[in-house]
C-alpha positions in Angstrom: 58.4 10.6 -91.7 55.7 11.4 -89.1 52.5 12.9 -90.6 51.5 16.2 -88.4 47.8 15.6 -88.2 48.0 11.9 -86.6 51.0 13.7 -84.4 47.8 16.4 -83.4 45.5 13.7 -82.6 48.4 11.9 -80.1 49.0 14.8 -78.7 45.6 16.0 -78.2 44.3 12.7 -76.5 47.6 12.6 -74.4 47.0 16.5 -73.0 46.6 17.1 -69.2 43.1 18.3 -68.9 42.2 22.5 -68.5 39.3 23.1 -67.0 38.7 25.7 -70.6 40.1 25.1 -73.7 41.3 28.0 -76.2 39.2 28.6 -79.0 41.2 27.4 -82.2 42.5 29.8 -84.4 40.8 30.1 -88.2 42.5 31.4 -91.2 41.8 35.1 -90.2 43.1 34.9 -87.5 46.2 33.3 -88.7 46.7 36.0 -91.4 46.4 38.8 -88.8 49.0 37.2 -86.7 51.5 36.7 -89.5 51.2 40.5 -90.0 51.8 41.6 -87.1 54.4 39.0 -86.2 55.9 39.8 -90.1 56.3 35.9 -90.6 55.1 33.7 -93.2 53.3 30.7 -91.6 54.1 27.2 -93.1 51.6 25.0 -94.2 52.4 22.5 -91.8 52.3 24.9 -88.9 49.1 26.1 -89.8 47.4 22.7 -89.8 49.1 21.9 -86.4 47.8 25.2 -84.8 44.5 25.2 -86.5 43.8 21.7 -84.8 45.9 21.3 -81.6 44.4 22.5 -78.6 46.0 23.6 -75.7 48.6 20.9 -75.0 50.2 20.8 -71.5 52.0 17.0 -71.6 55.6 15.9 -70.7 56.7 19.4 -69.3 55.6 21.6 -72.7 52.6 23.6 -73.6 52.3 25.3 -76.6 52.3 29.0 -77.6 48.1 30.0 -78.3 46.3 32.8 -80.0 43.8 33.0 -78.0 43.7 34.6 -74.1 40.8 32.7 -72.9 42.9 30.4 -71.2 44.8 31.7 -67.8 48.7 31.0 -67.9 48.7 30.0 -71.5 51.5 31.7 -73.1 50.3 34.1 -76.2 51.9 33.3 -79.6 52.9 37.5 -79.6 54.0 37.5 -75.9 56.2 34.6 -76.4 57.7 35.9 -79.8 58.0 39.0 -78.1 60.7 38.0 -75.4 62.3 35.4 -77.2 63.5 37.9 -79.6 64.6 40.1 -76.7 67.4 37.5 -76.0 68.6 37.3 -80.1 65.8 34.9 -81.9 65.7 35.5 -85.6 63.1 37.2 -86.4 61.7 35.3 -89.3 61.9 32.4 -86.5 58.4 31.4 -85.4 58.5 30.1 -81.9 55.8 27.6 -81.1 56.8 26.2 -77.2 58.3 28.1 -74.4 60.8 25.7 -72.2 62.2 27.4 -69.5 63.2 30.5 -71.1 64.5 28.5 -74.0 62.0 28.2 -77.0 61.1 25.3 -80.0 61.3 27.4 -83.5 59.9 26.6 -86.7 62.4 28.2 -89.1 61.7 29.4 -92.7 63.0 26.5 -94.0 60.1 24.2 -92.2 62.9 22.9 -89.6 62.4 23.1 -86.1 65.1 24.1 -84.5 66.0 24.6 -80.2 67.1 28.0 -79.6 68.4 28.5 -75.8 68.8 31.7 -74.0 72.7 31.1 -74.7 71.8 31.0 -78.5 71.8 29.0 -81.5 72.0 25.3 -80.9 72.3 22.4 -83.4 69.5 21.0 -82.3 66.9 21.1 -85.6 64.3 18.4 -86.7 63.2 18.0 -90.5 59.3 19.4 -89.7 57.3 19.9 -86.8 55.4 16.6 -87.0 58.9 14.8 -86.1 59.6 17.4 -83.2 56.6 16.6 -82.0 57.0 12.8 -82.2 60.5 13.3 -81.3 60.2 15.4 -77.9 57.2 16.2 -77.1 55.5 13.2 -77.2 59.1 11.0 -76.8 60.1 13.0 -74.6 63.8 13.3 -75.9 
C-alpha cells in the first residue's frame, strides 16, 4: 500500500512548471468548502490537498481551492458540473479528465466516473490512484 505523503512529494517534484503556484489550502479553508460542497473530507484527502500543489503531469491536473492560478479548475466549479451529468453527490471529485472526473467516494475509494456513468474502475485510497495513474500513467 502506497503512503499518500511520499505519493505528494513524487508528484510534486514530477509537476510541469506554472509560472504561479496556488496558495495551499489550510484547515479553514477546508471546512468552509466541505460546507458548502456538503461533503465530509477524508483524512487522506485532506493531507493530499493540504500539501500538493498544483500538479499538471501525464495529461492530469488537479481540482484547487484557490483562483490565483489561470486555467486551474476550482474544486466548486468542477463539482459543480460533474454533478450536472449524475455524480453522487457525496462523491468528491479531485481531477477533471476530459469531461470524465477521478472521485474519492465516502468510503475512501477512488473511483472513475465517465460522462456515460458509473464505471468499475475504483482504487483502495487516493495514494494508490495516484501511484497507479497519475504518476503510472495507467
Amino acid at each position: 500500500m502506497y503512503n499518500i505523503d511520499d505519493q505528494v512529494q513524487i508528484l510534486n517534484s514530477l509537476k510541469d512548471d506554472l509560472e504561479k503556484q496556488q496558495k495551499l489550502p489550510n484547515d479553514t479553508l477546508l471546512n468552509e468548502y466541505e460546507t458548502i460542497l456538503e461533503i465530509k473530507f477524508s483524512d487522506e484527502y485532506r493531507d493530499f490537498i493540504k500539501n500538493i500543489e498544483h500538479v499538471l503531469y501525464n495529461g492530469l491536473d488537479n481540482s484547487s481551492m484557490d483562483g490565483i492560478v489561470i486555467d486551474v479548475r476550482n474544486l466548486l466549479e468542477c463539482t459543480k458540473e460533474a454533478r450536472t451529468i449524475g455524480l453522487p453527490r457525496n462523491w468528491l471529485p479531485i481531477v477533471e479528465d476530459n469531461g470524465d472526473y477521478y472521485c474519492v467516494r465516502p468510503d475512501g475509494k477512488v473511483a472513475f466516473w465517465s460522462h456515460n456513468g458509473s464505471t468499475d474502475e475504483t482504487w483502495d485510497n487516493i495514494a494508490t490512484w495516484i501511484q497507479d495513474v497519475w504518476i503510472g500513467g495507467n
